[in-house]
Rosetta silent file (secondary structure, phi, psi, omega in degrees, C-alpha in Angstrom):
SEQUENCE: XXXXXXXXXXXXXXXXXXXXXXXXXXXXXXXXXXXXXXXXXXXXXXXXXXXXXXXXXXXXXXXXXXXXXXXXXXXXXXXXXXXXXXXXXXXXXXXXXXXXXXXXXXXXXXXXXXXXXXXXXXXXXXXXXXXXXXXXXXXXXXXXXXXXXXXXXXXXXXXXXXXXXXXXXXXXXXXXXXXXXXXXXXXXXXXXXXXXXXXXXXXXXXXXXXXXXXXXXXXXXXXXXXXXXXXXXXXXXXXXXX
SCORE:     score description
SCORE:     0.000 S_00000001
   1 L     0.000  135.208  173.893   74.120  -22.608 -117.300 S_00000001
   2 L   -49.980  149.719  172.653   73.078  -26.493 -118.287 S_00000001
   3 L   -90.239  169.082  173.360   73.136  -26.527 -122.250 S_00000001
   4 L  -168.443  115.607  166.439   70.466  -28.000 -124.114 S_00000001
   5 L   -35.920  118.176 -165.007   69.577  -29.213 -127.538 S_00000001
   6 L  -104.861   -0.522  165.073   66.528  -26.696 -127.711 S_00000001
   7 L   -58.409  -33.377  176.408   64.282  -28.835 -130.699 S_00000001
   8 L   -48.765  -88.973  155.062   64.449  -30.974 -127.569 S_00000001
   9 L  -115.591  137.889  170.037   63.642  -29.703 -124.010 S_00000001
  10 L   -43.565  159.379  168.825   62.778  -26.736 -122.368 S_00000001
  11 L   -80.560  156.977 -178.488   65.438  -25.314 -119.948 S_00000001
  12 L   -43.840  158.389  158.777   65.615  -26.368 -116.854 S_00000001
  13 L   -97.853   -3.292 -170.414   63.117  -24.458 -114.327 S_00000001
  14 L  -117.485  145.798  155.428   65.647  -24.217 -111.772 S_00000001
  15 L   -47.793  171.882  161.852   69.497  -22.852 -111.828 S_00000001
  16 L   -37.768  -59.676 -169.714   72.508  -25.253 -111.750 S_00000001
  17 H   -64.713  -49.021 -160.919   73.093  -25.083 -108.154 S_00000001
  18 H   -91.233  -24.058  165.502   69.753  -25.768 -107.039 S_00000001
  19 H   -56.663  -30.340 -175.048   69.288  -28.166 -109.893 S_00000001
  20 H   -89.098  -55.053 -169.849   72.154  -30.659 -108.605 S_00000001
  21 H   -38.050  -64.406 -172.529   71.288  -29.853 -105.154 S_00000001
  22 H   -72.055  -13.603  179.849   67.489  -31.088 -105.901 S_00000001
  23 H   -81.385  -37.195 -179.585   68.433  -34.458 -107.908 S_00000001
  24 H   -61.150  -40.938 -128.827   71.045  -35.168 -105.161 S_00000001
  25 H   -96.724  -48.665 -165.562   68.320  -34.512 -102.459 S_00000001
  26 H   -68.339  -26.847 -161.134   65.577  -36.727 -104.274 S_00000001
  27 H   -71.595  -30.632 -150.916   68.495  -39.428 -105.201 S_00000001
  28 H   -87.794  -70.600  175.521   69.537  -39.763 -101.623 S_00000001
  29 H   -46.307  -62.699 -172.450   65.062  -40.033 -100.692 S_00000001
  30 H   -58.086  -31.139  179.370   64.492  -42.649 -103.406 S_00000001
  31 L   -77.762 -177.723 -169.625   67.117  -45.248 -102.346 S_00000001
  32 L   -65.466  110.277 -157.991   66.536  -48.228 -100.230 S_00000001
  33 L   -75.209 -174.344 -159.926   66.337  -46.373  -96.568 S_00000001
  34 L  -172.817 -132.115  178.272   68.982  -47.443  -93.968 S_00000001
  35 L  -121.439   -6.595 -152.182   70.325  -46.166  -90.542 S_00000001
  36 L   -99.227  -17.358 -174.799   72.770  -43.991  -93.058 S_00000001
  37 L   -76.008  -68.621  161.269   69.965  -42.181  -94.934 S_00000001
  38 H    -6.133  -59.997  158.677   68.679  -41.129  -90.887 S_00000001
  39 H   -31.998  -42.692  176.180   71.937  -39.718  -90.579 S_00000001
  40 H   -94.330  -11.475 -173.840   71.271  -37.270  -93.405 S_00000001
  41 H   -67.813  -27.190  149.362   68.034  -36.299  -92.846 S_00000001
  42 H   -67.595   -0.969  162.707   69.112  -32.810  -91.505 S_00000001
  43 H   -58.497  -75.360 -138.072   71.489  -32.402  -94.270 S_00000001
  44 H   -61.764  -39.111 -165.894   68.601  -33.273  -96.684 S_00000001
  45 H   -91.458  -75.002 -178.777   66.243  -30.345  -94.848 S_00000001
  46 H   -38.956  -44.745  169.475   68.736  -27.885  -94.990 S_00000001
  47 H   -60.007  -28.097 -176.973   69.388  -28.122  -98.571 S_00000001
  48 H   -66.019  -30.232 -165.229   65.803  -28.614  -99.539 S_00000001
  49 L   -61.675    0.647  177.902   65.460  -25.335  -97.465 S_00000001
  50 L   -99.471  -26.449 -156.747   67.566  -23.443 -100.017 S_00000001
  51 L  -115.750  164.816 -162.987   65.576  -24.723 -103.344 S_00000001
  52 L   -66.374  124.942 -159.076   62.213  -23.333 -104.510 S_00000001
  53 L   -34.713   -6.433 -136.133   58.532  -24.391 -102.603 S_00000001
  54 L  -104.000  -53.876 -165.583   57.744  -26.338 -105.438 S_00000001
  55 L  -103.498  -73.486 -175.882   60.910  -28.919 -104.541 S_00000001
  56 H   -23.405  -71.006 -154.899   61.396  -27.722 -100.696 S_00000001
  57 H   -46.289  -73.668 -156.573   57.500  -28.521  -99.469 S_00000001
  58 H   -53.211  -39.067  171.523   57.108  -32.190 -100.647 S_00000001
  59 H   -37.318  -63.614 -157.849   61.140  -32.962  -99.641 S_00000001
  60 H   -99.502   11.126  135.951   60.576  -31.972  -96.075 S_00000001
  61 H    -2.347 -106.194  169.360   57.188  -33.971  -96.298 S_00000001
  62 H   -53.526  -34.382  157.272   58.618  -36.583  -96.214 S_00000001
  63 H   -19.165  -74.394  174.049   61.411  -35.752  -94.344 S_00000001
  64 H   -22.361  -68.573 -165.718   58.624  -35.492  -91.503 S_00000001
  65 H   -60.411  -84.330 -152.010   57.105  -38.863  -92.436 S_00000001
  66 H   -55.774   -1.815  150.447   60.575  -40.947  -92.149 S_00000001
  67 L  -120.277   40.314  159.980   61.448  -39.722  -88.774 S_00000001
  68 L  -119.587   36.478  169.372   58.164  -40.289  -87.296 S_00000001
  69 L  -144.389  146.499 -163.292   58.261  -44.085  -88.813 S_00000001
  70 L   -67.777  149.408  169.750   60.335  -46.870  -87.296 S_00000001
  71 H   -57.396  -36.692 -148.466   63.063  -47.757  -90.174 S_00000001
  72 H   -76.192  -40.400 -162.781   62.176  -51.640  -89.986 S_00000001
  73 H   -79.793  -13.896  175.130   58.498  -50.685  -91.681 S_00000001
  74 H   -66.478  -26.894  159.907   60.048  -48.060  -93.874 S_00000001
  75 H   -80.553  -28.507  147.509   61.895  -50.330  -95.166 S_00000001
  76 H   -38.586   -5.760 -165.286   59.245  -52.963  -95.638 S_00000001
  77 H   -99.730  -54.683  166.198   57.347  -50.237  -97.237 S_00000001
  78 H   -56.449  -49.396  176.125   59.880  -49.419  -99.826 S_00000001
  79 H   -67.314  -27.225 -173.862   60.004  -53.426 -101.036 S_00000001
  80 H   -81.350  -12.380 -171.212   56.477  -53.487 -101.230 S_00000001
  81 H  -102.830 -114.168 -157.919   56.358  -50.281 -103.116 S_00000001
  82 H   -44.114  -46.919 -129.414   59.414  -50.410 -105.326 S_00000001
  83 L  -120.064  -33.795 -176.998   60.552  -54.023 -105.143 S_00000001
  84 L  -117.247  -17.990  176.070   57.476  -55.580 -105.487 S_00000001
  85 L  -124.378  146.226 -163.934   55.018  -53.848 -107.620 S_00000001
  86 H   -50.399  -82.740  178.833   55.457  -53.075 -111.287 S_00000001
  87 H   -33.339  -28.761  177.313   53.738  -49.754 -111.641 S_00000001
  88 H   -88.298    8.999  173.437   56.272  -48.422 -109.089 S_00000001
  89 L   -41.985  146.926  146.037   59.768  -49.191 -111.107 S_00000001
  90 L  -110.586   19.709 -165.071   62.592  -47.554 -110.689 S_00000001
  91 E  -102.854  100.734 -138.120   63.993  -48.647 -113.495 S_00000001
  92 H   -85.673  -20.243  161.515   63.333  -45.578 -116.022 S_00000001
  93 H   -67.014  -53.718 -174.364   63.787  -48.307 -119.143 S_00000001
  94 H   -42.241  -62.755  153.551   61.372  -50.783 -117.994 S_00000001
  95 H    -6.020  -83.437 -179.163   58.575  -47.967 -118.668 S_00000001
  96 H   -65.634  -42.197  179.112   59.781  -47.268 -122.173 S_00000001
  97 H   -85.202  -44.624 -179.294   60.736  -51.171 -122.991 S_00000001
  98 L    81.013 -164.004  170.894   59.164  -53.188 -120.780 S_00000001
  99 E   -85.724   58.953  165.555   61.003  -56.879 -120.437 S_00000001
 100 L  -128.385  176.340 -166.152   61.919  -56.800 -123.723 S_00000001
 101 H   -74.973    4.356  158.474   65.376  -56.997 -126.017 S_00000001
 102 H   -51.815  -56.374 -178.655   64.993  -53.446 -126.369 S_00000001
 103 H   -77.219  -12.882  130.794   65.693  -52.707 -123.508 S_00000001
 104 H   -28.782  -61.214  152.939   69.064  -54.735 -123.348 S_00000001
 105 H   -27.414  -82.989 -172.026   69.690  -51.693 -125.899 S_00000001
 106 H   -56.472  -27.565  171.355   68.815  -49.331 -124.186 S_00000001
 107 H   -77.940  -21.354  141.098   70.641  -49.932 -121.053 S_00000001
 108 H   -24.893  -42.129 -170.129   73.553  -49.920 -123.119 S_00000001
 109 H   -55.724  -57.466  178.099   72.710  -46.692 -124.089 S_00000001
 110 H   -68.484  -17.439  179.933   72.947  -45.273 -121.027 S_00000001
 111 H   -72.367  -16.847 -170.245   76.165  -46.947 -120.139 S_00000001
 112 H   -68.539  -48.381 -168.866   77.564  -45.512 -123.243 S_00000001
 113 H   -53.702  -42.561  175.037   76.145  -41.519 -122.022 S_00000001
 114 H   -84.368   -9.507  171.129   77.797  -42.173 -118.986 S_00000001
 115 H   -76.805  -47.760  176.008   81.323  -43.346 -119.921 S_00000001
 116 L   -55.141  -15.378 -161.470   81.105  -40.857 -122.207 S_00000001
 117 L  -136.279  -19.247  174.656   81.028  -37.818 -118.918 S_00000001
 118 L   115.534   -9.502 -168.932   83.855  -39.844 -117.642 S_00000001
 119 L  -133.382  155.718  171.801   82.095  -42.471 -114.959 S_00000001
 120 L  -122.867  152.170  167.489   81.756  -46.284 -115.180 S_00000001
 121 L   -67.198  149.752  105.270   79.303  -48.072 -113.059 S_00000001
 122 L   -25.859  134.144  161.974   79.637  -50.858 -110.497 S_00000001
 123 L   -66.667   -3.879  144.073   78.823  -53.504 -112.121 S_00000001
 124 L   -51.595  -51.124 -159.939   75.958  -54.128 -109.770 S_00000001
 125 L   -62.910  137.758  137.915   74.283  -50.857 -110.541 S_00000001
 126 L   -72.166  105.601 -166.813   71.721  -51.070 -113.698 S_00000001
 127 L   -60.443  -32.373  147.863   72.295  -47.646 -115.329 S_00000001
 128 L   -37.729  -25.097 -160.351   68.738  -46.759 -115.531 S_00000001
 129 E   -63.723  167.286 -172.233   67.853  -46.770 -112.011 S_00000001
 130 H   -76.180  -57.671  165.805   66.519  -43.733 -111.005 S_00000001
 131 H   -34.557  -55.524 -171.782   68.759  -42.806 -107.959 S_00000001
 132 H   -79.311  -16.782  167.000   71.471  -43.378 -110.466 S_00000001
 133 H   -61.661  -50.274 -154.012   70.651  -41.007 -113.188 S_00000001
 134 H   -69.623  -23.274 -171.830   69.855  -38.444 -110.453 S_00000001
 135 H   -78.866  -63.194  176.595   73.124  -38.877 -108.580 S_00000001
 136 H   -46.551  -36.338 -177.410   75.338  -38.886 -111.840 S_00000001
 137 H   -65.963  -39.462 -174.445   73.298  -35.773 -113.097 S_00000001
 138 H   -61.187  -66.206 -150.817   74.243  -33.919 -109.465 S_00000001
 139 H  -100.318   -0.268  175.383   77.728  -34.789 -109.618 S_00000001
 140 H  -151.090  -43.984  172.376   78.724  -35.371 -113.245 S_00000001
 141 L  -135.565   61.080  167.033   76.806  -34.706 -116.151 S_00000001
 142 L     0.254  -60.139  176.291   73.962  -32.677 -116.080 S_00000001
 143 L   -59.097  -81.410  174.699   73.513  -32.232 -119.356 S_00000001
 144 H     1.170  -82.470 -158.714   73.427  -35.833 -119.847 S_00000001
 145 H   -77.386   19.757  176.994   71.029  -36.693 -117.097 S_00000001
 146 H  -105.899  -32.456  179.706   68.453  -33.762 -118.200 S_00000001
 147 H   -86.089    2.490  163.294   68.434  -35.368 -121.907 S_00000001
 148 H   -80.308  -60.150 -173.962   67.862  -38.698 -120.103 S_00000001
 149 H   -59.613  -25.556  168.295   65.140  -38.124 -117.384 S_00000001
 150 H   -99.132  -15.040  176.604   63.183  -36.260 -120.574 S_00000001
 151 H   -65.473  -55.763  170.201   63.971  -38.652 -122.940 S_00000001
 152 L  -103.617   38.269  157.927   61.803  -40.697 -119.936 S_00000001
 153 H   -13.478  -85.370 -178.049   59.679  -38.010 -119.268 S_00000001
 154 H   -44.327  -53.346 -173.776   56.730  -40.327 -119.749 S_00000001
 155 H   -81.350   -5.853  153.420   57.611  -43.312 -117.469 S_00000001
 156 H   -85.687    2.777  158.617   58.533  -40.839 -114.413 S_00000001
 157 H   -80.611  -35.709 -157.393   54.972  -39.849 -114.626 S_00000001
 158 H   -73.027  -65.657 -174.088   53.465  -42.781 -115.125 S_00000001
 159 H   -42.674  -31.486  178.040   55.619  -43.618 -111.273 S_00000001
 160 H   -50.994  -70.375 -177.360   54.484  -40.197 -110.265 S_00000001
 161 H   -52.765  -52.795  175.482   50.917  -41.416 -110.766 S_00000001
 162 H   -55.482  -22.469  175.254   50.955  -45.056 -109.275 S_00000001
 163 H   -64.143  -69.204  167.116   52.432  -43.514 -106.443 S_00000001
 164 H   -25.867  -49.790 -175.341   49.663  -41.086 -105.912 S_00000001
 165 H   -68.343  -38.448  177.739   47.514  -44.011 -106.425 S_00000001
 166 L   -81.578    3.300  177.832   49.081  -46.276 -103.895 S_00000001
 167 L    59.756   21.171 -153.224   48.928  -43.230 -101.373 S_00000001
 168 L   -82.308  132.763  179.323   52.511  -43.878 -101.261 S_00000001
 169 H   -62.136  -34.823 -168.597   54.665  -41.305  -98.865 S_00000001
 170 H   -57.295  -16.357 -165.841   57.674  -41.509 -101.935 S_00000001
 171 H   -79.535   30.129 -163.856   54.963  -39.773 -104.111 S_00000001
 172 H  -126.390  -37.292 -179.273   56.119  -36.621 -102.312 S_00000001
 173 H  -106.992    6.275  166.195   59.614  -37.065 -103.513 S_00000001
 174 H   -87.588   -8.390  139.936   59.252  -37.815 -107.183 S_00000001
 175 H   -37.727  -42.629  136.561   57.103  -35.020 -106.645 S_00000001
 176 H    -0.593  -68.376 -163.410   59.826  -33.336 -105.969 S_00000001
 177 H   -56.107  -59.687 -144.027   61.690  -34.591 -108.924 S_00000001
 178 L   -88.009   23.055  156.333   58.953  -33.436 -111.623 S_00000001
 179 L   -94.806  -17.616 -164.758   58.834  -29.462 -110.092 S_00000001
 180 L   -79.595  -31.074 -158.878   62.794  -29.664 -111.374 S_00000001
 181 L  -126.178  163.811 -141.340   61.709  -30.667 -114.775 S_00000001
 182 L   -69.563  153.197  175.911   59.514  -29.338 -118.048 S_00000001
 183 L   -68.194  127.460  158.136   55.671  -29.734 -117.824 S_00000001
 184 L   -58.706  131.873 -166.247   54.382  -33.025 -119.492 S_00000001
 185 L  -177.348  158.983  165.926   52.898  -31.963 -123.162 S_00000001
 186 L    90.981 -147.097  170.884   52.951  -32.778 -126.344 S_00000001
 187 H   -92.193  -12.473  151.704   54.128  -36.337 -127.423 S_00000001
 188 H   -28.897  -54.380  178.960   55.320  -36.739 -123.932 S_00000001
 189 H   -66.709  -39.202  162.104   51.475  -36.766 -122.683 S_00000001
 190 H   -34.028 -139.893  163.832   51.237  -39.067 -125.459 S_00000001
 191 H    40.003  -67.084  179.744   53.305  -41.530 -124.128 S_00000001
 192 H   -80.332  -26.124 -176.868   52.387  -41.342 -120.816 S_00000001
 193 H   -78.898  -28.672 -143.757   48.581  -41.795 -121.626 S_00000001
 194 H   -96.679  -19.990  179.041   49.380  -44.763 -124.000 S_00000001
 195 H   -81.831  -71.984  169.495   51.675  -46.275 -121.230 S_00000001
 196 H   -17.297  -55.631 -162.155   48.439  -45.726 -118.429 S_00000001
 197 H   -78.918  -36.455 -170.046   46.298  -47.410 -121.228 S_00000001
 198 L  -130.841  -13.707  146.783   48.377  -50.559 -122.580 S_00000001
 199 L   115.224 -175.773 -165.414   51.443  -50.732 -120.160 S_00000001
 200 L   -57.997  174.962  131.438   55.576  -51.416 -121.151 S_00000001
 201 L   -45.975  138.921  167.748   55.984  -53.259 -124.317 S_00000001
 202 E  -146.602  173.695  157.555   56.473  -56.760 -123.564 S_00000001
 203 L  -142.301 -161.091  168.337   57.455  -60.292 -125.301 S_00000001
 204 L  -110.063   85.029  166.578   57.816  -63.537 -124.511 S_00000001
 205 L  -132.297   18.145 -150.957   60.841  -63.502 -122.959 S_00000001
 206 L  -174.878 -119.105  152.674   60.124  -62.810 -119.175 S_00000001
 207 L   -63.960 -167.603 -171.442   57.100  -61.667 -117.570 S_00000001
 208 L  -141.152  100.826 -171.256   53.649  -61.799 -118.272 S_00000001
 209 L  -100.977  162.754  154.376   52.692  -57.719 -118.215 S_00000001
 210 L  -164.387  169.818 -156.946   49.484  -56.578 -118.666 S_00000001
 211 L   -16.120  157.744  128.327   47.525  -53.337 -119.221 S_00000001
 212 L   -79.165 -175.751  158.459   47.578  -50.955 -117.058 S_00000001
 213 L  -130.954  129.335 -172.982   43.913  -49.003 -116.427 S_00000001
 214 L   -20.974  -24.034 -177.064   43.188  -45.541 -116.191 S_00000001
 215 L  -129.773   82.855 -166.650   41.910  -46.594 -112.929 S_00000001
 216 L   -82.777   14.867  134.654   43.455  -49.229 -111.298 S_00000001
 217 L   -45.942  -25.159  166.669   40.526  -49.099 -108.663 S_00000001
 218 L  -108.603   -4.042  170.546   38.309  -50.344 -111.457 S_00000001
 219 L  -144.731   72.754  164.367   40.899  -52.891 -112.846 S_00000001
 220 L   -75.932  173.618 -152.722   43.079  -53.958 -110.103 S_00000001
 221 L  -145.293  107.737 -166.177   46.383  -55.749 -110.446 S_00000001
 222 L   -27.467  173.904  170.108   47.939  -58.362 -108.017 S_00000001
 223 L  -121.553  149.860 -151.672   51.405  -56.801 -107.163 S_00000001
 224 L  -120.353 -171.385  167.197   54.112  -58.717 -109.002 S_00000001
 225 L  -130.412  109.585 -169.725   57.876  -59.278 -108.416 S_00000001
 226 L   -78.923  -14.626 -173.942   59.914  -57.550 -110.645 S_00000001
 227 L    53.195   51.572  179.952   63.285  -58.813 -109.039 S_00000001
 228 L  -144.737  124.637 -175.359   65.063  -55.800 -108.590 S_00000001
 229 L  -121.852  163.280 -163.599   66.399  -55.161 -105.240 S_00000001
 230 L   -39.811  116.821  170.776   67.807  -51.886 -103.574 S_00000001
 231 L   -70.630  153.151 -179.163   70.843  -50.398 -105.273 S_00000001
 232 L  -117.383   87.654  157.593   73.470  -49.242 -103.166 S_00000001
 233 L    -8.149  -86.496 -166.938   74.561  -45.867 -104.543 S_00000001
 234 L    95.830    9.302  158.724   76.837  -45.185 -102.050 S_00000001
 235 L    33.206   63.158 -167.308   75.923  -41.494 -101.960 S_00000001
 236 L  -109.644    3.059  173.918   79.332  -39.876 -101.176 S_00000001
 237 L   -74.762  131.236  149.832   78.745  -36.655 -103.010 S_00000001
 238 L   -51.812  169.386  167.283   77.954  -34.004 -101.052 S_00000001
 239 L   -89.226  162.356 -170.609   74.319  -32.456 -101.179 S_00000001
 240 L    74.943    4.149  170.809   74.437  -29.233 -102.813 S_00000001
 241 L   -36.105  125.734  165.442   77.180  -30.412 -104.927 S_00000001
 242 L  -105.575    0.000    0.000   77.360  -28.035 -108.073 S_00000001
């Protein structure tokens, strides 16, 4: 069974198995789609078809949706979603940091957690990305990526929510993600409300953020370019990996 500091996080709600299996499944959903992700989508449905309705439903969702939509707009869909607007990062630092020299820390941080299990990056990859926690968590350090993704508990909600807001089909698979992992509470909700209300941390060393609003329907917000373009994983772990 994953270990866990327990002053920390809750255990997992899922076993091992089906725990790699769903971070693999969502890691796989979340990247930049491609004739090779198409390839997998009955991989992807069998495995969700193993893990609990909670993860399974929203997975083959979407499933659904990307092979009734031509790849050229899913992928136009994804940069305008991911690539182009802020609220939609996939960068799990940006959230907690914002553009600021913090966060130059913190991605450190993570390269250190993961060296540390045994894996080195491309040096393309940004160790934060989302895909890349979830993939490393599947196939190498569990532990790890369960005290990371709660350590940024708050900023995968706050994407949970903009998604939802943006009607976005992907809100189905970080849906996904956040049936794997502990109910937001606590100073977590904290966090996440305080992020909703005044947005990353920023300085002047980069962009020009500003608030978010409880409602972006009553305070909307141009979509900006964040300059982060698709990572390429390279996804060679099986799904279902344990």
């Amino acid at each position: 069974m994953l270990r866990r500091p327990r002053d920390r996080h809750p255990a997992p709600r899922l076993g091992d198995r089906d725990l790699a299996t769903a971070w693999q499944v969502v890691s796989l959903l979340l990247d930049y789609p491609d004739e090779a992700l198409l390839g997998r989508l009955a991989v992807v449905r069998e495995a969700a078809g193993t893990l609990p309705a909670s993860v399974r439903e929203p997975v083959c969702r979407f499933v659904a949706f990307v092979e009734s939509t031509p790849l050229s707009a899913l992928q136009r869909d994804y940069v305008e979603t991911f690539d182009v607007t802020r609220r939609c990062c996939l960068y799990l630092t940006y959230f907690a940091h914002g553009d600021t020299r913090k966060r130059g820390l913190a991605l450190v941080q993570f390269k250190q957690a993961y060296r540390k299990a045994g894996v080195e990056l491309d040096a393309a990859e940004l160790p934060d990305h989302l895909c890349v926690v979830l993939e490393f968590g599947a196939a190498h350090g569990p532990e790890t990526a369960w005290t990371l993704l709660n350590d940024h508990r708050a900023g995968i909600e706050m994407l949970r929510i903009a998604l939802a807001d943006k009607g976005s089909p992907w809100h189905d698979v970080v849906l996904a993600l956040v049936a794997t992992l502990p109910e937001l509470k606590g100073e977590d909700e904290e966090k996440m409300l305080a992020l909703i209300a005044q947005g990353p941390p920023s300085e002047e060393v980069g962009l020009d953020l500003q608030p978010y609003a409880m409602d972006p329907r009553l305070n909307p917000r141009p979509s900006d370019d964040l300059d982060h373009g698709p990572v390429d994983l390279g996804h060679t772990i099986p799904v279902g990996a344990p």
